[in-house]
C-alpha positions, 0 to 999 in steps of 0.5 A: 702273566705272573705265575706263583705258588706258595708250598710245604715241601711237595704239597702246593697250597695258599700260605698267609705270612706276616712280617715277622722282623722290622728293618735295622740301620745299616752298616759302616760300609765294609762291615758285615752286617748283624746276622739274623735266623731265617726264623726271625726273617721277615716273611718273603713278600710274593707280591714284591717279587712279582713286581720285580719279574713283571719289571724285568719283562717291561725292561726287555728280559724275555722271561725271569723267574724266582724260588724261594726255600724258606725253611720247608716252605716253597714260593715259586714265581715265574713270567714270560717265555722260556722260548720267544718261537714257540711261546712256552712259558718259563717255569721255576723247574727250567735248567739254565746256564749259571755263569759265575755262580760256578765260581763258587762250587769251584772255590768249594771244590779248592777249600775241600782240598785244603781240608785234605792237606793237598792246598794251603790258601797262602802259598804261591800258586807258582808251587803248584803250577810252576812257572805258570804266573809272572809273579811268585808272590800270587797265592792260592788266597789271592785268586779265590779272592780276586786280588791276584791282579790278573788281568781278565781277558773277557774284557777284550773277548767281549768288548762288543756283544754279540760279535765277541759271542759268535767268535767264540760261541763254539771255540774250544780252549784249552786253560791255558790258552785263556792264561796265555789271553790274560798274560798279554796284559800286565797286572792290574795291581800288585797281588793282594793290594786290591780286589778287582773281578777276574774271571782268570783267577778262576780259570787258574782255579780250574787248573789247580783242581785238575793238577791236584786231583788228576781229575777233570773238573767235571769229575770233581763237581760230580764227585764233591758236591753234585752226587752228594747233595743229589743236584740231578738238574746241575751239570757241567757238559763242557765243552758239548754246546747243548743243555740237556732237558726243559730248559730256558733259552737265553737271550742276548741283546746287540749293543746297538739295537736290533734283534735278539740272539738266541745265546742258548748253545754254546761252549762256555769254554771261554769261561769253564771252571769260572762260570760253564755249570748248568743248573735250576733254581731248586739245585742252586737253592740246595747248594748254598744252604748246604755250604751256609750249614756247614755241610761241604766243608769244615766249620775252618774253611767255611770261615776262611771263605767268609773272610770278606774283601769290601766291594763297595759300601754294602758288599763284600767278596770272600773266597768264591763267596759274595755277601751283600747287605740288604736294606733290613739289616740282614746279610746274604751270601751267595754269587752272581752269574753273567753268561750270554743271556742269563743273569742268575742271582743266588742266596742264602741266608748265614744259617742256610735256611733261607735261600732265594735263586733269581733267573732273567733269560738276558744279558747285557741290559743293566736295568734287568741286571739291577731290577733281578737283584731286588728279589733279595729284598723281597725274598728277606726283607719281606714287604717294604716298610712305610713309615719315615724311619724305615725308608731313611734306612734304605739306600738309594739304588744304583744300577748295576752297570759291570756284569761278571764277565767283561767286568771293565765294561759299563752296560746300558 
């Protein structure tokens, strides 16, 4: 059973919409796409993202749930169980691990530091860190863009599923420790030369923040973007294994079958500042409009996070940044997150107006992970065109087979 409600601000109530814009060409691959206002958006359509939820229950995630701030106007849909034992139904207020969508409040955290003069993008990391790094010619750009040519170590820690789990589901490491994991493999490209996922380069990030403020990189969340935006849901508790109020377990599949593992209590401390923050749909939703607004750094760093790298034909990565291209026409921006069982997706629109956050309590299932990000198109494009025209402007899915952690490794 599907739950939804459709609301201004507080106030819960039925709301009628119609499809305000029709779908544009695609762009060349690599481009961005032409941006559109939330105003001229097409109306999110409710009942394409309850079939997406309704889709992610049939492939195996125990329950997915989806908010939609649409400019002063609330969609709330939710399916399923937060808890398999006890029954409770999940709900769009549920605090649940983001994984890397933490990648992105940490490259805010970076790109507020470089508004204050303390950071600049394109200088060595090695003259922050000394020595930390086997090649001087890795900048601070390079890591916050994926092509520092780290090496990510969650290839290995996480080659099989639930065994690489519970080895390190109450393991406590130091940043250095998970360098130290990645260093014992050489580069993957020369720096700046591609991009390629690395959670390493996060984990660097971390260690950047830490030296340069002398602050935890709790602290600096708290203290940057948590307390600011009034996030009450969004936490960062490393290394402490519990999340703190009603919350959605999460659910990992073994590779080969059998039984799913409650993943809910970890550490997180293999991921840290690339992907431990713990989070609800509405918080996610604030942050991402705040930063598309301009309001967590300067209109100059802002620009410099959206200078993108391709991914593939309708993506592109900026500085902790996604941006991916959407069958209407319409660019979004936002992260992915990949933590043991959750798949978070969360975006905005270029003004922030619009901002859609996706949750299904599992991970390491490649359909639920390509089902949930088709609420990026119910949430902007609105309902499906029908006509001849319209369906040859929409490419043919793939499924999405790399999550953001062990990123070399396909998933069924």
């Amino acid at each position: 059973m599907v739950s939804g409600t459709v609301g201004m601000g507080t106030a819960l109530g039925a709301v009628l919409v119609s499809l305000l814009a029709a779908p544009a060409q695609a762009a060349p691959a690599g481009t961005e796409q032409a941006s559109v206002a939330a105003g001229e958006l097409a109306a999110p359509d409710d009942a394409g993202l309850r079939e997406v939820l309704l889709t992610a229950l049939a492939q195996g995630a125990p329950g997915a749930m989806v908010r939609v701030d649409d400019n002063g106007t609330v969609h709330r849909l939710s399916a399923g169980d937060a808890d398999r034992v006890t029954g409770r139904a999940l709900t769009t207020s549920d605090l649940f691990r983001v994984g890397s969508v933490s990648k992105t409040f940490t490259a805010v955290v970076l790109l507020q530091l470089v508004d204050e003069g303390k950071l600049k993008l394109d200088t060595s990391v090695n003259s922050y860190l000394p020595g930390l790094l086997p090649d001087d010619r890795i900048t601070v750009r390079h890591l916050m863009s994926h092509r520092s040519g780290l090496y990510d170590y969650t290839n290995d820690m996480f080659a099989q599923t639930v065994p690489g789990f519970e080895a390190v589901r109450n393991k406590v490491f130091s940043y250095q420790d998970l360098v130290n994991l990645s260093l014992a493999k050489p580069l993957t490209n020369a720096p700046g030369a591609a991009y390629s996922y690395s959670n390493t380069n996060f984990v660097v990030a971390g260690m950047l923040i830490e030296k340069l403020t002398g602050q935890s990189v709790a602290a600096e969340y708290q203290q940057r973007i948590f307390t600011p935006l009034n996030l009450t849901s969004t936490s960062y508790v490393h290394p402490n294994t519990a999340i703190a109020g009603r919350h959605a377990n999460g659910y990992l599949p073994p590779d080969e079958g059998g039984a799913l593992v409650d993943s809910t209590e970890q550490t997180v401390s293999w991921a840290q500042s690339a992907g431990a923050i713990i989070s609800s749909t509405l918080d996610l939703n604030t942050f991402f409009s705040a930063l598309l607004a301009g309001q967590l750094t300067s209109a100059a760093q802002l620009a410099q996070m959206q200078q993108w790298t391709p991914v593939n034909s309708t993506q592109g990565y900026g500085l902790g940044l996604r941006r991916r291209d959407l069958s209407c026409g319409v660019s979004v921006y936002g992260h992915t997150g990949t933590v043991q069982g959750y798949y978070t997706y969360a975006f905005t629109s270029k003004d922030g107006k619009r901002s859609v956050t996706a949750l299904a309590n599992t991970s390491n299932n490649a359909n639920v992970l390509t089902t949930m990000g088709r609420t990026l198109e119910s949430a902007f494009c609105g309902k499906p065109q029908t006509t001849a025209a319209a369906r040859s402007t929409v490419a043919v899915e793939q499924v999405e087979r790399y999550e953001d952690i062990a990123p070399d490794i396909a998933r069924d």
